[in-house]
C-alpha angles and dihedrals in degrees: 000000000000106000094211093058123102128208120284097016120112095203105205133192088237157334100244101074089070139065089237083198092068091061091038132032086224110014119226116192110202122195121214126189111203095341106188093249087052105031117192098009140093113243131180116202118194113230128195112232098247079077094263117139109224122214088252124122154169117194127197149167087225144040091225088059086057102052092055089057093056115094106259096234094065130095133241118224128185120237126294124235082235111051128093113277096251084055097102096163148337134226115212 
């Protein structure tokens, strides 16, 4: 077992291997940078649009690792004023 892994996450290479729309009816890809589950790491969780994390996870060393394991037709947004501070970015 992976001994980063918490839970209920199924940490995953990438993004890319599976149709997203098949788990949620509108895939959200949120970025992390050192959550306190995953200190120290980048991780993208995939959400569901009616605002549900999913168990679903990349986890990284880099933010740049991260970007290659999201789907290429999605796009990138900057934070929100609202999200949470270890929020860095979204991919709709």
């Amino acid at each position: 077992m992976n001994k980063l892994k918490k839970q209920n996450d199924m940490i995953l290479d990438d993004f890319k291997k599976f149709n997203l729309n098949t788990v949620v009816k509108a895939p959200i890809i949120a970025v992390y940078k050192s959550p306190t589950d995953y200190p120290g790491k980048y991780v993208a969780r995939l959400w569901d649009i009616r605002n549900n994390p999913t168990q679903f996870i990349v986890v990284k060393d880099s933010i740049e690792e991260i970007r290659t394991a999201i789907p290429n037709q999605m796009t990138r947004l900057g934070p929100n004023s609202m999200d949470d501070p270890v929020i860095i970015e979204t991919w709709i």
